[in-house]
C-alpha positions in Angstrom: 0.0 0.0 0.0 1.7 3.3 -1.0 2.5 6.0 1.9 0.3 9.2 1.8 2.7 12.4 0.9 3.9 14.5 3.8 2.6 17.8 3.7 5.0 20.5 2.0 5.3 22.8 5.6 6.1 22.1 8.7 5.3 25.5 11.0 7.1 25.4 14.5 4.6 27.5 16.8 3.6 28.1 19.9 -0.4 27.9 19.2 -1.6 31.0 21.7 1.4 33.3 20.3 -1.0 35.9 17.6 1.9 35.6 15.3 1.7 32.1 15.3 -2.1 32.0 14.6 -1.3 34.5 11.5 0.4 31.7 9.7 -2.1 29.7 10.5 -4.6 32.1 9.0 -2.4 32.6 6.1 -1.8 28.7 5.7 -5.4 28.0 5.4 -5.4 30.9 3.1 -3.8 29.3 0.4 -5.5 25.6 1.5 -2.2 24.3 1.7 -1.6 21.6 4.1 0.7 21.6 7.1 2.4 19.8 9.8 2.4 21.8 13.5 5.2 21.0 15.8 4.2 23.2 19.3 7.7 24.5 21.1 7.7 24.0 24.5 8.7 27.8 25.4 10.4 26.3 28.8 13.0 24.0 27.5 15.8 25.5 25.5 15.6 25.4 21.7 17.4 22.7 20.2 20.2 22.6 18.0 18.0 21.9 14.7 15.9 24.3 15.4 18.3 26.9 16.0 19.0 26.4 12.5 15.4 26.8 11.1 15.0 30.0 13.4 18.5 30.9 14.3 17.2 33.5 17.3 15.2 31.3 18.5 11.7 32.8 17.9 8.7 31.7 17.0 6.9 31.3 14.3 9.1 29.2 12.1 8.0 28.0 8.8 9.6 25.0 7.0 8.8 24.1 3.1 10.1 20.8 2.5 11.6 21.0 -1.1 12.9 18.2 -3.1 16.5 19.9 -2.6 16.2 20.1 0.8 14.4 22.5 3.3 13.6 25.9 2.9 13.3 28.0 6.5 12.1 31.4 7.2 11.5 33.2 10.4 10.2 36.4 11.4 6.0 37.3 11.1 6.9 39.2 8.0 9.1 37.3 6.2 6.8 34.5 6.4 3.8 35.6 5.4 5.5 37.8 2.6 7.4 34.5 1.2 3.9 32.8 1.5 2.5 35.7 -1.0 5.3 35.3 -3.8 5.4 31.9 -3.6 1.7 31.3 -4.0 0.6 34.5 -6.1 -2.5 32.9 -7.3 -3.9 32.9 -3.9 -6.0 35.5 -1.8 -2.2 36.3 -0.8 -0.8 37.2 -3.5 -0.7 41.3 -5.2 -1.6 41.5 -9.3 0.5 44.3 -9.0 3.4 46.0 -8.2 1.2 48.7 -6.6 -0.7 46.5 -4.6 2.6 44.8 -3.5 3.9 48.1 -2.3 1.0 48.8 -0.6 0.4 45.8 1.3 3.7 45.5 2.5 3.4 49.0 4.0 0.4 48.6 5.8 1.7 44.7 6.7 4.9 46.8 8.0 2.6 49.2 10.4 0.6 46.8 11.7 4.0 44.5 12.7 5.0 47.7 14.2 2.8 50.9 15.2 0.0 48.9 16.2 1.4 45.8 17.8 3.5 48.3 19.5 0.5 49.9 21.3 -1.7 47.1 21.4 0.8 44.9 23.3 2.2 48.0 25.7 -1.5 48.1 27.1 -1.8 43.7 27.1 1.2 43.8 29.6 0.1 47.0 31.5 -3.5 45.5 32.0 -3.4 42.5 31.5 0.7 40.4 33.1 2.4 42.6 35.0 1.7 42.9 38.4 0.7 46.2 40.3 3.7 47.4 41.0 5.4 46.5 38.0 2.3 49.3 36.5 3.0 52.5 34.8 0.5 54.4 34.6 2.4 57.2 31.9 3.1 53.7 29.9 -0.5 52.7 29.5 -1.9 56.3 28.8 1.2 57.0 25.9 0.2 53.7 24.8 -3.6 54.3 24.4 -3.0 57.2 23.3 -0.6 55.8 20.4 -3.6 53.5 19.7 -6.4 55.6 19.7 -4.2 57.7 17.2 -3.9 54.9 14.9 -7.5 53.2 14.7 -8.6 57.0 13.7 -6.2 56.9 10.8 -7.6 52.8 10.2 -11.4 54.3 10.1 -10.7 56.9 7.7 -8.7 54.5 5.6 -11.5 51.9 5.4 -14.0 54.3 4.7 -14.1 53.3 1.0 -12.2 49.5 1.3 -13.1 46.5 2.5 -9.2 45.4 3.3 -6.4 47.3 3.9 -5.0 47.2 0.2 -8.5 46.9 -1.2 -8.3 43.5 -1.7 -7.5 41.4 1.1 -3.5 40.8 1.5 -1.2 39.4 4.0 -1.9 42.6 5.7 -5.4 41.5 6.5 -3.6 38.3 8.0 -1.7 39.3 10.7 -3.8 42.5 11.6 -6.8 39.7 12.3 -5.3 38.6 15.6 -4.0 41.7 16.8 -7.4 42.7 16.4 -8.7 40.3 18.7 -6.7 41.4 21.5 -8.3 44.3 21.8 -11.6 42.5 23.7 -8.4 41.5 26.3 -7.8 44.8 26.3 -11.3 46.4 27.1 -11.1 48.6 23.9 -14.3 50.2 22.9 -14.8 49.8 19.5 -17.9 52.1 19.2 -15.9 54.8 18.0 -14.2 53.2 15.0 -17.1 52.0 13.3 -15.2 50.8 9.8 -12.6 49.0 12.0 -15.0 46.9 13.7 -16.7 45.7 10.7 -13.2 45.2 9.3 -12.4 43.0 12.3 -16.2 41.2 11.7 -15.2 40.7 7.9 -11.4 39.1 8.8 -13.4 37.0 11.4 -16.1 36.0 8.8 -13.2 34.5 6.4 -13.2 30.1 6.6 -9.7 30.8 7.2 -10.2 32.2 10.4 -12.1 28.9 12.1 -10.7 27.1 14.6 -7.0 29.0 14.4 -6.8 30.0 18.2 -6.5 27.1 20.3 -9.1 28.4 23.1 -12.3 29.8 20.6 -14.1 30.4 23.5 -12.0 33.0 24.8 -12.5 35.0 21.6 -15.6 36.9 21.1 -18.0 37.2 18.3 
């Protein structure tokens, strides 16, 4: 009986890690098919991985070519590879236009907004109370208030951050589901929120986070 063919990926995650579900996202995306291997964040990497993701971090992504293995790290780099290598999928940009203006807006989100979005997780949500700043989380909601008023203006006449949906899209749709851990009140960013309902509409989106129940509709 002939052996069923290993799928072409292998992604090293850590399954709650929003980064990590963004390749996941982007993964079913395309409808290719994968092989998860969770990292055990407490034990120290090993020497083959260190190789795959030479700092250590997480996600990983492994294509499994015929010449050997292909490895990319870093959020960006992953799902940008993904995009060029499949550019027939919702992924990839017809255009070099498109292209230049996904990768910006993939570029803010990886920066400006998981910036401010993850300075008010730690201050509200991990750090103890006298670990607290107080300047930190107002700077930081500050920054993100800033930046979801730019976002609502932009999606006034888009459904996705390019126009058509991108890699953008991808990783923004966990970031934007931290902001229920968060206490954000969407009510003033109207476009956003049905941007976040649209991302979280996709088939892609199913069962990505490992605790569902913890996100809400």
């Amino acid at each position: 009986m002939a052996q069923s063919k290993a799928p072409p990926f292998t992604l090293y995650e850590y399954r709650p890690s929003p980064f990590c579900v963004a390749v996941r996202i982007a993964l079913n995306e395309i409808g290719t098919e994968f092989t998860p291997r969770e990292v055990d964040l407490k034990k120290p990497r090993t020497a083959a991985f260190l190789k795959r993701s030479p700092f250590g971090g997480l996600p990983a992504l492994v294509e499994h070519r015929p010449g050997g293995e292909l490895a990319i790290f870093e959020i960006t780099a992953i799902l940008s590879f993904l995009s060029e290598r499949f550019p027939e999928s919702s992924l990839g940009f017809p255009d070099m236009q498109s292209r230049a203006e996904g990768g910006c807006w993939l570029s803010f989100i990886n920066t400006g907004l998981v910036a401010s979005v993850w300075s008010l997780l730690l201050e509200r949500c991990v750090y103890q109370d006298e670990e607290k700043s107080e300047m930190v989380e107002r700077r930081a909601m500050q920054n993100l208030e800033q930046q979801l008023g730019v976002l609502d203006k932009h999606l006034a006449r888009r459904a996705f951050l390019s126009g058509a949906y991108s890699v953008a899209d991808t990783l923004a749709t966990p970031i934007l589901d931290l902001f229920e851990m968060v206490e954000i009140d969407m009510g003033a960013y109207p476009r956003v929120r049905s941007w976040r309902d649209r991302l979280r509409d996709r088939p892609s989106y199913k069962g990505v986070w490992p605790y569902d129940e913890d996100i809400k509709s």
